[in-house]
C-alpha positions in Angstrom: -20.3 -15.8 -23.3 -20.2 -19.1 -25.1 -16.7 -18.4 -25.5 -13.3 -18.7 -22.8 -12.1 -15.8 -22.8 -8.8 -16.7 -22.0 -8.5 -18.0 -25.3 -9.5 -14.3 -26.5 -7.1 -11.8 -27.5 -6.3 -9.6 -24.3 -5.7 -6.0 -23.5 -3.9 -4.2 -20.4 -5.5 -0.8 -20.5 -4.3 1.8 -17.9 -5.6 5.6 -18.3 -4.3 8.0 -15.5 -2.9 11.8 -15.8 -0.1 12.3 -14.2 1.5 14.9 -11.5 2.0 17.6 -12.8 5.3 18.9 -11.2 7.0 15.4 -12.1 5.1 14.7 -15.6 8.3 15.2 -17.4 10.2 12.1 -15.6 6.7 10.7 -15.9 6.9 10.3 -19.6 10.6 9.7 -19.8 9.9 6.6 -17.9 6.8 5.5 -19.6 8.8 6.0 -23.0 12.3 4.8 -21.8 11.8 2.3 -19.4 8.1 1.1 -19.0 6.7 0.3 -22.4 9.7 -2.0 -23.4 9.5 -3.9 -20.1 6.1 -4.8 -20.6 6.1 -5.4 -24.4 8.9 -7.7 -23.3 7.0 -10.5 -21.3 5.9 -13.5 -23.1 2.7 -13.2 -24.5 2.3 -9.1 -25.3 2.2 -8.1 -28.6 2.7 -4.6 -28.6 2.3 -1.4 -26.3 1.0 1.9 -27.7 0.5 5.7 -26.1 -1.9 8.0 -26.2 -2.7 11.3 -25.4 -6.2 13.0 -24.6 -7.6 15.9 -26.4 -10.9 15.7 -24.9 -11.6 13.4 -21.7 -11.2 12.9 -18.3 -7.3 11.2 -17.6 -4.6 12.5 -20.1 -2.5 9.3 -21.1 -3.6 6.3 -22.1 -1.8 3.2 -22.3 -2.8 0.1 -24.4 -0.8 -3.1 -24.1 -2.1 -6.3 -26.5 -1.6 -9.8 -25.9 -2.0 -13.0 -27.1 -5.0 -13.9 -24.8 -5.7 -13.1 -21.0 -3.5 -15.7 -20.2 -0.1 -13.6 -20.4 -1.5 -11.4 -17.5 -1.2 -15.3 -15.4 2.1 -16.3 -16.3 5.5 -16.3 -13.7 7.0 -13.7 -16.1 3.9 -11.4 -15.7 4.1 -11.7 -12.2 6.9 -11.4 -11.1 7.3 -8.0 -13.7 4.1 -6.7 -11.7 5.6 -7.6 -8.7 9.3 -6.5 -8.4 8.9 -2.8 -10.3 12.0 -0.9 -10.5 12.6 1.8 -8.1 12.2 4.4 -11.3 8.4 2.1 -11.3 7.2 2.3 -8.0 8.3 6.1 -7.7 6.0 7.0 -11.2 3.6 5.0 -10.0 2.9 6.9 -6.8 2.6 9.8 -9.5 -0.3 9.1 -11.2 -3.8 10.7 -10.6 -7.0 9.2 -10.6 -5.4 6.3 -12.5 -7.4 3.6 -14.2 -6.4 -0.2 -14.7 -8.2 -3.1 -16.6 -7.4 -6.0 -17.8 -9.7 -7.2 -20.6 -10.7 -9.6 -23.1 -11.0 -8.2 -26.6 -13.8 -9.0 -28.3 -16.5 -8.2 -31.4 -13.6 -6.5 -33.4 -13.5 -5.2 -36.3 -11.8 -3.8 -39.0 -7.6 -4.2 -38.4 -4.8 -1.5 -38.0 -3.6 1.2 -35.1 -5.2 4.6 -35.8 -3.5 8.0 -35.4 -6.8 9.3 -33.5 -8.7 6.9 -30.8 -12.3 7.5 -29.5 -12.8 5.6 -26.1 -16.3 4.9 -24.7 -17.3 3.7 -21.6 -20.5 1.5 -21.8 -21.5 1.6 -18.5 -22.3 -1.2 -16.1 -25.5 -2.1 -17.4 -24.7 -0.8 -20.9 -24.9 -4.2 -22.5 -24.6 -7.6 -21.7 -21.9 -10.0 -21.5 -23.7 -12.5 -23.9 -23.1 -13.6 -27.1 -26.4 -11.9 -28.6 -24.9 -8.7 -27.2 -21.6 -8.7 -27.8 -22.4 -9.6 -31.7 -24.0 -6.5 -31.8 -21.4 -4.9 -30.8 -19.6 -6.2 -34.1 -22.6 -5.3 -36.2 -22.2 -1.7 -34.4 -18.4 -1.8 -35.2 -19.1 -3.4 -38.9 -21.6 0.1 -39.5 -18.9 2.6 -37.8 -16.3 1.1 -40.3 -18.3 2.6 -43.6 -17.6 6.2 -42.2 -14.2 7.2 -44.3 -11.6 7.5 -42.1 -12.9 5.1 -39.4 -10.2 1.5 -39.9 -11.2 -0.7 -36.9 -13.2 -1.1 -33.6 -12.9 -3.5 -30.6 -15.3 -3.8 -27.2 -13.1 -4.7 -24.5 -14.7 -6.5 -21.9 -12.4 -6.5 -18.1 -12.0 -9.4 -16.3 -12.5 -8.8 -12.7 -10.0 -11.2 -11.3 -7.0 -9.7 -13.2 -8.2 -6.0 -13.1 -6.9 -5.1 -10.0 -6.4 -1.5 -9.1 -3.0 0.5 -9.2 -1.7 2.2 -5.9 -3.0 5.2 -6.8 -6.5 4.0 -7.6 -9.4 4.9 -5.6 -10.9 1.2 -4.4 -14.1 1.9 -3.9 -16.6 2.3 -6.4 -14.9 0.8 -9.0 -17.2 0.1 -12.1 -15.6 -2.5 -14.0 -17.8 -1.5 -17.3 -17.4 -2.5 -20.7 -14.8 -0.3 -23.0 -16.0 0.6 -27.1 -12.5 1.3 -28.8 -12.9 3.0 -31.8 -9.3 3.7 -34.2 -9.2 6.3 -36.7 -7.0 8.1 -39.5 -8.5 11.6 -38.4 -9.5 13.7 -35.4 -12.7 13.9 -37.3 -13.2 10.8 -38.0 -13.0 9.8 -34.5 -15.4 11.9 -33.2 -18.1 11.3 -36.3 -17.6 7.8 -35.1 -17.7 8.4 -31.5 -21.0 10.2 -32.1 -22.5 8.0 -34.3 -21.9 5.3 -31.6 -23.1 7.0 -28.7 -26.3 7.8 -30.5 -26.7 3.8 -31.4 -25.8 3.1 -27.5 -28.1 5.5 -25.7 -24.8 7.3 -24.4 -24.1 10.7 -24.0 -21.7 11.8 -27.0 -20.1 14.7 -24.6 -18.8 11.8 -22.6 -16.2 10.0 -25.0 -12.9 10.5 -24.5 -10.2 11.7 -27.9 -6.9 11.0 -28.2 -4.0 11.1 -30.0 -1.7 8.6 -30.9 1.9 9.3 -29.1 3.9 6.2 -30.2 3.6 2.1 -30.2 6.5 -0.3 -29.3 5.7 -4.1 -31.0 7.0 -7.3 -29.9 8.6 -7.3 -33.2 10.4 -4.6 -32.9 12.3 -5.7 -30.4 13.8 -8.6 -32.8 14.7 -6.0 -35.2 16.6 -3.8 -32.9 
């Protein structure tokens, strides 16, 4: 890429289900405790929820941020590093858990949907060069004319900050390429998701839907 991307917007995605005999506590502290601590570092700009109605984890967790450079910061660190006891027990309670962190690039469109499609590109999918990555925008510019569909964004995960969650299987990790697709409808999303799979040789059965569950912005907390 002829572009840093630490100087690129950046995302914290983290996708897991959860156990289901503790999922209750789960949530309480994802909604109570986990979201605001991490929305509160310098450098994020928000942190939204999301549940699956078609995919393979059941919550997913998006937290934005001003570039890749808040995930390198003493205040990152040491949040990642001394959890809470509530933390590290809800950690340990995740299955099959999924952690990048990633640059966000070729986006389009602007706004949080109600209804999120989430592709995974695959390892050789598409290239980490500018030609590529610009047609990723064009894709996202031709997704934006279905009604319904308000913004798209690839995420590309930066191998030196994605490291894995305890629960995280280690080995075989694909560090592949993430098409984010926001939406106003169920349908929409899945036109979209579709219609993007077709243009990306991808298997349509294989993108994930979800519903939005809630988002905490930095500016919100200013306001409280």
């Amino acid at each position: 890429m002829t572009t840093s991307t630490t100087t690129l917007p950046g995302i914290l995605f983290v996708w897991t289900s959860a156990d289901p005999e503790h999922e209750r506590d789960f949530n309480r502290w994802y909604d109570r405790e986990h979201v605001e601590e991490r929305v509160r570092i310098p450098g994020f700009i928000s942190g939204t929820r999301y549940q699956s109605v078609r995919g393979p984890r059941k919550y997913l967790g998006l937290y934005r941020t001003v570039s890749l450079a808040a995930f390198q910061t003493p205040d990152y660190f040491k949040a990642f590093g001394q959890q809470t006891p509530w933390s590290l027990t809800n950690l340990q309670r995740m299955v099959d858990p999924m952690r990048r962190v990633c640059a966000i690039e070729a986006e389009t469109g602007m706004g949080t949907g109600a209804w999120l499609a989430v592709l995974r590109l695959g390892a050789s999918a598409i290239g980490q060069d500018a030609q590529a990555v610009a047609g990723m925008a064009t894709l996202g510019a031709t997704l934006l004319q279905i009604d319904g569909v308000i913004a798209t964004r690839l995420l590309t995960p930066d191998a030196n900050l994605s490291g894995p969650l305890p629960a995280e299987r280690k080995e075989g990790r694909v560090l592949d390429p993430i098409f984010l697709i926001d939406a106003s409808s169920e349908s929409a999303a899945v036109a979209a998701a579709n219609a993007a799979s077709a243009a990306l040789g991808l298997d349509a059965e294989q993108a994930a839907i979800l519903q939005l569950s809630w988002q905490l912005r930095e500016a919100d907390l200013h306001a409280a």
